[in-house]
C-alpha positions as CSV (number, residue, x, y, z in Angstrom):
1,X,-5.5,25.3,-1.4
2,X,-3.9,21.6,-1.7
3,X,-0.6,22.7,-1.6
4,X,-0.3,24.7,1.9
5,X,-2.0,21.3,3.5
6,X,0.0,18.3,5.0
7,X,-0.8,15.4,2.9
8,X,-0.2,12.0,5.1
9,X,-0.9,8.6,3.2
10,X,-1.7,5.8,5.3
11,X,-1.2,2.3,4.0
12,X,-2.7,-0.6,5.6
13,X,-1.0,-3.9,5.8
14,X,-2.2,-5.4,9.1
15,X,-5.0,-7.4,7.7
16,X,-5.2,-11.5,7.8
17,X,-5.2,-11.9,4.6
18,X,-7.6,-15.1,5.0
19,X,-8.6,-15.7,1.7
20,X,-5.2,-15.5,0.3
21,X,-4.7,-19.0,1.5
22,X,-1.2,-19.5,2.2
23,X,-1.2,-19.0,5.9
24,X,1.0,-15.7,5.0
25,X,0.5,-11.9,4.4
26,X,-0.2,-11.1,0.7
27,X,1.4,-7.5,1.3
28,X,5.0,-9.2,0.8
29,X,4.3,-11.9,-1.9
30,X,6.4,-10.9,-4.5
31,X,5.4,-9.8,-8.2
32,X,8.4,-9.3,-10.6
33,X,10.7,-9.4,-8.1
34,X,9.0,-6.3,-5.7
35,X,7.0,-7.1,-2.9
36,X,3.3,-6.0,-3.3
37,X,3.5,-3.4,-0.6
38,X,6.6,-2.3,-2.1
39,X,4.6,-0.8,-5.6
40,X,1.6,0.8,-2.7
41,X,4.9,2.5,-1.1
42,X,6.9,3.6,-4.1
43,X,3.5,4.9,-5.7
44,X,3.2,7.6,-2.8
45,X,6.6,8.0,-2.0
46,X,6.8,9.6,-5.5
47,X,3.9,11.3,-5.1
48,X,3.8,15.3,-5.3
49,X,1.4,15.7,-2.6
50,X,2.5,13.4,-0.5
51,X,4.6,14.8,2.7
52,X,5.0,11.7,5.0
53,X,3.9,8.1,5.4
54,X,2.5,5.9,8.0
55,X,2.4,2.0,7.5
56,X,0.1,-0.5,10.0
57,X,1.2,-3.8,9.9
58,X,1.3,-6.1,12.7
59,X,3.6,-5.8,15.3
60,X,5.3,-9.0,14.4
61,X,5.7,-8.0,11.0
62,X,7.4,-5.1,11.9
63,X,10.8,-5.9,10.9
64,X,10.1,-7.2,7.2
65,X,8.4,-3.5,6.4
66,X,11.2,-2.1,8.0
67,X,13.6,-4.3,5.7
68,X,11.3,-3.5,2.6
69,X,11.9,0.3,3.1
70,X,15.6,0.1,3.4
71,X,16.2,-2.2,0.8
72,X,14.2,-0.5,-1.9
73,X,15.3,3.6,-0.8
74,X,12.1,4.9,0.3
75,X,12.5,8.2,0.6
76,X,10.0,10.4,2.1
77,X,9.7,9.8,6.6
78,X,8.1,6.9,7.3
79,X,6.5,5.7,10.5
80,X,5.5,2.5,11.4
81,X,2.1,2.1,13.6
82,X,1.1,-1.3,15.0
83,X,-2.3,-2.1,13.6
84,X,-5.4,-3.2,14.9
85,X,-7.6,-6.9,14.8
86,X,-9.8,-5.0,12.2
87,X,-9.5,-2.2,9.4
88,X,-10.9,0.2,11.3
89,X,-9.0,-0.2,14.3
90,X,-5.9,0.3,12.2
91,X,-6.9,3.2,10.5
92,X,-7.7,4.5,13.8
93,X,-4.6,3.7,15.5
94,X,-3.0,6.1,12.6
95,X,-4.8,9.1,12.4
96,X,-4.8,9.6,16.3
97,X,-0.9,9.2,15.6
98,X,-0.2,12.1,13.1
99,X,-1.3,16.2,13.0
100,X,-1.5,16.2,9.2
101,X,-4.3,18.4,7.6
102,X,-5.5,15.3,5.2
103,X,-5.2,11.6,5.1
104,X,-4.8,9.2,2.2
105,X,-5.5,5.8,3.3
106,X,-4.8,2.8,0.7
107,X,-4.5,-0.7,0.9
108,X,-0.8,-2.0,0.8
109,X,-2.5,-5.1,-1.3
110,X,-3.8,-2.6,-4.4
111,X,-0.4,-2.4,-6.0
112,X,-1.8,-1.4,-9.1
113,X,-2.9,2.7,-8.1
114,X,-1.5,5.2,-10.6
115,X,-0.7,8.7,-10.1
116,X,-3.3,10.3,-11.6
117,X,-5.8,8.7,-8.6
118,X,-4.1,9.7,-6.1
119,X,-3.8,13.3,-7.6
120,X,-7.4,13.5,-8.6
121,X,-8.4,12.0,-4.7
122,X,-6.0,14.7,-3.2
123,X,-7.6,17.3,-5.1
124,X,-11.1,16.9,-4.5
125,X,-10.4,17.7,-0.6
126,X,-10.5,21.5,-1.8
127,X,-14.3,20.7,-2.5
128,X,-15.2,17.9,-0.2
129,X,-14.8,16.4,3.6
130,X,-14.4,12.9,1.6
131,X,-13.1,11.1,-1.8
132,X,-12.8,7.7,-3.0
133,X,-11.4,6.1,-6.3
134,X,-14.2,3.6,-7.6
135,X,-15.5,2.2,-10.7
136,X,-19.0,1.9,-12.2
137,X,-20.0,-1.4,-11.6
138,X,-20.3,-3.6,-15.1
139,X,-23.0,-5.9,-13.5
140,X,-26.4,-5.5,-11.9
141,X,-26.4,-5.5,-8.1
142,X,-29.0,-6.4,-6.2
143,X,-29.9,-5.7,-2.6
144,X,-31.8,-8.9,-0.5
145,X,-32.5,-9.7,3.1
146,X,-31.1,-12.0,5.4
147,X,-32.8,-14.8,3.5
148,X,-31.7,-14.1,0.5
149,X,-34.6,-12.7,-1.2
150,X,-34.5,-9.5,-3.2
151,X,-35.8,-6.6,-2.0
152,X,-34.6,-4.2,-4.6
153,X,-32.6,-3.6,-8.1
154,X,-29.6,-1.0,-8.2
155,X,-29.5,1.1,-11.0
156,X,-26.4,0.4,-12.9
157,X,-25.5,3.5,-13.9
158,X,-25.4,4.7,-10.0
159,X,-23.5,1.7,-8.9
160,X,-20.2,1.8,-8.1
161,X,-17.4,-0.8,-7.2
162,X,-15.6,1.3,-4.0
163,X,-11.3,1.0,-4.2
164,X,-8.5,3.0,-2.4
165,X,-6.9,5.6,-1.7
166,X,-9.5,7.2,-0.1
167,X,-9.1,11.0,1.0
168,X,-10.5,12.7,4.4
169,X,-9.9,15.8,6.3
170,X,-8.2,14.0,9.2
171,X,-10.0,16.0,12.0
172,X,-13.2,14.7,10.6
173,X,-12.3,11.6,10.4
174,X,-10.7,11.3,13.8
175,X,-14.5,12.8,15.0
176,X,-16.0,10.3,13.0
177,X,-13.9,7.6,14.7
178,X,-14.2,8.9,18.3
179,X,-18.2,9.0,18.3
180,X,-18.8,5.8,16.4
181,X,-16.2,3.2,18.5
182,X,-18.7,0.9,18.7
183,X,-19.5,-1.6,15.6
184,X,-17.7,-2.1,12.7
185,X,-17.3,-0.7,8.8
186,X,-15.7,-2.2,5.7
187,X,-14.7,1.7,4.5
188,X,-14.2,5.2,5.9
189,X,-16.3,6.9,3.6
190,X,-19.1,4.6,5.8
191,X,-18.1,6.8,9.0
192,X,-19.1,10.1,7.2
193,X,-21.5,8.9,5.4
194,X,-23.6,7.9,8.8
195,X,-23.4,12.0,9.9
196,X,-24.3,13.2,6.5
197,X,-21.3,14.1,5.0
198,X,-21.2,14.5,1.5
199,X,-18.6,12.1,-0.6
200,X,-17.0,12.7,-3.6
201,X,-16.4,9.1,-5.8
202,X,-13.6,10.3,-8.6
203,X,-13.7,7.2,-11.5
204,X,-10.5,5.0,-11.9
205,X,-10.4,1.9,-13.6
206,X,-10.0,-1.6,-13.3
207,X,-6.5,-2.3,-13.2
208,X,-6.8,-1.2,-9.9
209,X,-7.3,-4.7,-8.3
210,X,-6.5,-5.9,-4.8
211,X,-4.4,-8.7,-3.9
212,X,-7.0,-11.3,-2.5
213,X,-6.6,-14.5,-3.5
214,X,-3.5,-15.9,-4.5
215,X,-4.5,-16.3,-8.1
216,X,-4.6,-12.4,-8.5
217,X,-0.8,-12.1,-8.4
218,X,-1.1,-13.4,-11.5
219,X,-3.2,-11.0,-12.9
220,X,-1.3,-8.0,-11.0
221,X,2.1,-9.1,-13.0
222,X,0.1,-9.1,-16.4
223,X,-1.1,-5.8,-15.6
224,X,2.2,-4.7,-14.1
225,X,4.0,-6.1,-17.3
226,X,1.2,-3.8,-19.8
227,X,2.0,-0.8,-18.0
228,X,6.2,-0.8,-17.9
């Protein structure tokens, strides 16, 4: 059962935010007034499931998540972890950092997640090693090589846009991690996926955006300013 497990979220701020473009980290652009990380934090802080938090930021960004927490009451235990040069470095660094029974890991730049996803992620674990919020993809995708030339058509209806939080059974993972050190991945799910582990995909929506380029704080506040 969910509820006799230790629920960690993990929310991931070291990036480089490159194609932001403003030589600065996206997570604390402000929207409304709040810091984008601070709607990732409040979101789990309020969370049922939730029992603890771990942010990874850089280690010379320490103090402003420190300062964010304070100022806006956080109020669940909250360690911070110094991230890595790449996602899955970071996401590393935390699970070998905490004993909880599952991990929740989310980017600090999706400031948009609702409740209801992180519930419905959380619990899927009963069922599956794995879970991801994603959305069914409104275009046709198509795989090519290196040169460009298609070798394949997706089907539409079996395509899906990946998004976080994303769930795991944290021992799993931390296995996962461990035998595959070498090489890179742009997800977790990837990890289990390459030993055959089966993972659940539970349907959120689109609203759900991350903060990438500077023109999507725009769209975050209209969305924001929809859903107050």
């Amino acid at each position: 059962m969910i509820d006799t497990k230790i629920v960690t979220a993990i929310i991931l701020v070291a990036g480089n935010s490159t194609r932001f473009g403003q030589n600065r980290n996206k997570n604390f652009e402000k929207i409304n007034g709040k810091t984008v990380l601070y709607y990732s934090l409040k979101a789990f802080d309020k969370n049922k499931y939730i029992d603890n938090i771990i942010v990874a930021t850089k280690e010379e960004e320490i103090s402003k998540v420190k300062d964010i927490i304070q100022q806006e009451n956080i109020t669940k235990s909250i360690k911070i972890v110094i991230g890595g040069s790449t996602r899955k470095q970071s996401v590393y660094n935390c699970i070998k950092d905490v004993n909880s029974d599952i991990v929740i890991i989310h980017d600090g730049a999706r400031p948009m997640i609702k409740q209801e996803y992180i519930n419905k992620c959380i619990e899927n674990m009963d069922k599956f090693k794995g879970v991801t919020i994603g959305v069914k993809s409104k275009d046709t995708i198509k795989i090519t090589d290196e040169n460009n030339i298609v070798i394949n058509t997706t089907k539409r209806a079996n395509t899906w846009i990946i998004q976080t939080p994303q769930c795991f059974d944290r021992k799993i993972l931390l296995k996962m991690h461990n035998k595959y050190k070498n090489g890179d991945v742009t997800d977790d799910c990837e990890l289990l996926e390459i030993d055959n582990h089966k993972i659940k995909i539970v349907e959120g929506d689109y609203t759900n955006i991350k903060i990438t380029t500077y023109g999507d704080l725009s769209i975050a506040k209209e969305f924001l300013k929809q859903n107050s």
